[in-house]
Residue, then its C-alpha position, 0 to 999 in steps of 0.5 A: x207289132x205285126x201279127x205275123x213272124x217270117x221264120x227270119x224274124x222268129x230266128x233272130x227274135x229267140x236266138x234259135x236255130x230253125x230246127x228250133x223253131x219246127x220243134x217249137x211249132x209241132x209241140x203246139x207253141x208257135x202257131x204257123x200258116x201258110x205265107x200269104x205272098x209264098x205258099x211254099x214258106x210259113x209265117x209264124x204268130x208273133x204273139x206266140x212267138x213274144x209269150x215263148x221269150x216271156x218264158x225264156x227270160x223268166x226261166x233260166x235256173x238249171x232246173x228249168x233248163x234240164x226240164x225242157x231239155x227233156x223234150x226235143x231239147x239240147x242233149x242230155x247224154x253222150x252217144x257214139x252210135x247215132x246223130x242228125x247232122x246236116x240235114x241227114x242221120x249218121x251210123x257211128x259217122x256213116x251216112x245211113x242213106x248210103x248204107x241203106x243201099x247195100x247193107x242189111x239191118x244184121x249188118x247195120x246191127x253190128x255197126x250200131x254195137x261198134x263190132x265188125x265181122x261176123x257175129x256168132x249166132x245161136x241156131x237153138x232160138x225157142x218156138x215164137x208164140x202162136x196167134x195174137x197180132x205180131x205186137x202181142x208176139x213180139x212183147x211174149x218173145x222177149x218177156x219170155x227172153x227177160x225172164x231167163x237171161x243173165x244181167x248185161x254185168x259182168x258178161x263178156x264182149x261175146x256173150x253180149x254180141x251173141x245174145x244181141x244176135x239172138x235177140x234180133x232173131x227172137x223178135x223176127x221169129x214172133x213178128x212172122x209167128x216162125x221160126x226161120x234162117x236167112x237176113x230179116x227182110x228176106x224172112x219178113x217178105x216171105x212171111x208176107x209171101x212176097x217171096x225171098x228175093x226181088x223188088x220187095x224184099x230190097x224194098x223192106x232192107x232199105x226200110x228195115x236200115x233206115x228205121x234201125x237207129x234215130x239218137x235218143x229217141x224215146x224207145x232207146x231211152x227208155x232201153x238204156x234206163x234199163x240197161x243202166x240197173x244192169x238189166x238184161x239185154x231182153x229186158x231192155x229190148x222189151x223197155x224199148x219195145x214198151x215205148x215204141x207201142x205208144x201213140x205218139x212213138x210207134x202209133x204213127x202209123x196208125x194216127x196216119x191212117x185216121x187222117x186218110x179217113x177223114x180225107x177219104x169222107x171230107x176230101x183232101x182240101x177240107x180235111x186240111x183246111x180243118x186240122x188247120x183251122x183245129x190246130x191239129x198236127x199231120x201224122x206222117x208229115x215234117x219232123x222237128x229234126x228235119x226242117x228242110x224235110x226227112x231224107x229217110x222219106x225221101x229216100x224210100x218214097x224214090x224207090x216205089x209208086x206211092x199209092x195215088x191218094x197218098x201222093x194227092x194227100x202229100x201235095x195238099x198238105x205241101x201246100x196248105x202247111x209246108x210239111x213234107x213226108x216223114x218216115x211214117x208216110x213212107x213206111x204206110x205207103x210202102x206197106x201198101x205198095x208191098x199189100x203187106x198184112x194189117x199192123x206191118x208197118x209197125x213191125x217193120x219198125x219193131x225189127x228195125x229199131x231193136x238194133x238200136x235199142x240194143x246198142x244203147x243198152x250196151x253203150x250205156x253199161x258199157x261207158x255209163x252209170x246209173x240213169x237216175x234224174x232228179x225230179x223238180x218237186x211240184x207237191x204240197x207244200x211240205x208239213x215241217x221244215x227238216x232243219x226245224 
């Protein structure tokens, strides 16, 4: 058996489709390198790829099936708001890449929630929280919100567009520290004082439209589980908000960042060469649902001069491992083109995902139950036996 799989191989092997197989190499169970005879293709090892068969054929209970649909697996629940569908991600069946260049994230908003025309809006938002870095505000904001809002049982079609209106305004407000009017890019840019208008305001509603939404991520998840228990809107706001924050949701950025360092001291080649050696990932590179590259990267990095030493950082990556940008690289380079203040990247995508975190916590009451799986027991083994 040769050592090494064309993707081909692997395809036909496990009887997967490609964006399969990316998925199986960014969680670290098939080893990819660069193609000997092609830089710009991937080989894959063939004993990694034998182990994964192994395991597929000795795990086929519905059990075993429902477990690993929970990660980057077949879906798990019904959803009319977002999909990743040839190669690119769809609004409610509306490309998002033409949407974002027109449209404004209150209007996506409304899309996402399955409403048309102007929503009715609350001009009485509360004072935002002062000092703290923009996450601590926004996760103040909206706690103080889930503290006194009403269950999303029982209110009408109104009351649920106007309070998700006024959510969206409530973590703007705390993402800036101000209380302020006029579309969310607008307010975010002259917070950064890169003024209302222009070049950099259009550059951060491209951004702020392509980040609203992105299927079940883990952040709508965990907005829809508590939208499910009839939870308020704010509280599951606050669930996604809560998700997003972690390393490997919202910490992209941050992961980034950490490589660059490691670039900045070792050079571009070296430090490659040794997360490749290590077997550790890219932050800011490939996606599993975009095998072919994320066309929100693409889409984004066309409209600025990325930084120089992020280009050079692309092209070795390109070249050593076959991953282009994601989102996460073009919104770290975006940031500093704009020099937008310290943690910006991440509130660009606190403000955008809201809109979808609150859609789903709709669709979810609206068209759905309770979210409550089963867990596959894995404990001791049990003391008595009940039929006993």
């Amino acid at each position: 058996m040769a050592e090494w799989l064309t993707a081909s191989g692997v395809l036909e092997r496990l009887a997967i489709k490609p964006q399969t197989l990316y998925a199986y190499v960014s969680r670290g169970l098939i080893a990819a390198r660069p193609d000997p005879a092609d830089s710009r293709r991937s080989v894959y090892r063939a004993l990694d790829v034998e182990a994964l068969a192994e395991r597929r054929r000795r795990s086929r209970r519905p059990s075993d099936v429902a477990t690993g649909a929970m990660t980057w697996g077949e879906p798990v629940l019904t959803s009319a708001i977002t999909t990743v569908h040839a190669g690119r991600h769809w609004y409610r069946g509306r490309d998002a890449l033409v949407l974002s260049e027109s449209e404004t994230l209150e209007s996506v908003a409304r899309l996402l929630r399955g409403g048309d025309g102007v929503t009715l809006k609350r001009s009485d938002r509360p004072v935002p929280p002062g000092g703290g870095p923009p996450l601590s505000r926004a996760f103040l904001a909206l706690a103080a919100r889930a503290a006194e809002a009403p269950s999303l049982l029982g209110q009408t079609p109104i009351a649920r567009s106007a309070e998700a209106a006024l959510l969206l305004d409530i973590l703007a407000d705390a993402l800036v520290a101000e209380t302020d009017s006029g579309p969310i890019h607008q307010r975010l840019a002259r917070a950064w004082r890169l003024g209302r208008g222009g070049e950099s305001a259009d550059l951060i509603r491209r951004a702020l439209v392509l980040l609203a939404d992105h299927e079940l991520n883990p952040s709508a998840f965990a907005a829809r589980v508590t939208a499910s228990t009839g939870a308020s809107l704010a509280a599951a706001a606050l669930a996604g908000l809560s998700a997003l924050s972690g390393p490997r949701h919202g910490g992209a950025p941050a992961a980034l960042g950490r490589f660059r360092e490691e670039v900045r001291v070792h050079g571009a080649a070296e430090a490659v060469a040794a997360r490749l050696a290590e077997d550790r990932g890219f932050p800011g590179f490939g996606h599993p649902l975009y095998p072919q590259g994320d066309p929100r990267a693409v889409a984004l990095l066309a409209r600025f001069k990325p930084p120089a030493d992020m280009v050079r950082l692309a092209e070795q990556v390109s070249g050593a491992a076959a991953l282009a940008p994601n989102i996460d690289f073009a919104l770290v380079a975006l940031c500093e083109h704009l020099r937008a203040p310290e943690g910006a990247a991440l509130s660009l995508f606190a403000a955008a995902r809201c809109a979808g975190w609150i859609a789903h916590a709709l669709e979810q009451v609206q068209d759905g139950g309770l979210i409550r799986p089963r867990a596959r027991y894995t404990g001791p083994i049990l003391d008595q036996d009940p039929a006993e």
